[in-house]
C-alpha positions, 0 to 999 in steps of 0.5 A: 752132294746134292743126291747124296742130301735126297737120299738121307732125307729119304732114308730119315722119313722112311725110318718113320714107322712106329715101333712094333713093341710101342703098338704093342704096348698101346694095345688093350692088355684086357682083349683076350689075346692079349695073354694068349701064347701066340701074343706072347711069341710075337711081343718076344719077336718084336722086342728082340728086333727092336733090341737088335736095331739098337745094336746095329752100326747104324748111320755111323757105319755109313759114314765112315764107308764114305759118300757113296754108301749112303744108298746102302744105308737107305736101303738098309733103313728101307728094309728096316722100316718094312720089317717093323711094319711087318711084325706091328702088324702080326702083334696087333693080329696076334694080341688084339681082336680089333681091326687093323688100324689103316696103316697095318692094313696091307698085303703082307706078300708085298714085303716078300722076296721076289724071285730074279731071273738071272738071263 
């Protein structure tokens, strides 16, 4: 039970990166990328992903698979929260000539799949 609180705890302030379409919206809409195509396209993507977490089963789902997929859902909400980092970075990058705020300011290869090794 005890592990069980640890990784919902976890998974709740993992889930805590702001919206890739709240970044774009508090960017300034009269920065010149700001109408460029490619600002555009990224504001489309990150609107669909917010719109697709929405439609998820979410927390629910995990519920009802018992006790022992809460550590699905953790990694499930990891992944999320890495996702949305990724594209509020590429819609600042796309729509803004500012710098990267502190917090959009990493590798992005960090994210990437790692290749295994299988023996």
């Amino acid at each position: 039970m005890r592990a069980a609180a640890i990784v919902a705890l976890c998974a709740a302030v993992a889930g805590c990166v702001s919206s890739p379409v709240d970044t774009g919206a508090a960017l300034p809409q009269q920065d010149p990328k700001w109408a460029s195509p490619e600002c555009q396209q990224a504001r489309t993507a990150a609107s669909d992903y917010a719109q697709r977490e929405k439609d998820h089963p979410g927390w629910g789902f995990g519920v009802l698979l018992g006790p022992y997929s809460m550590g699905m859902v953790a990694a499930v909400k990891e992944h999320e929260r890495q996702q949305r980092r990724l594209l509020a970075r590429q819609v600042h990058l796309q729509c803004s000539s500012q710098p990267l705020p502190k917090d959009l300011d990493f590798d992005p290869a960090i994210y990437a799949p790692k290749k295994t090794q299988y023996p």
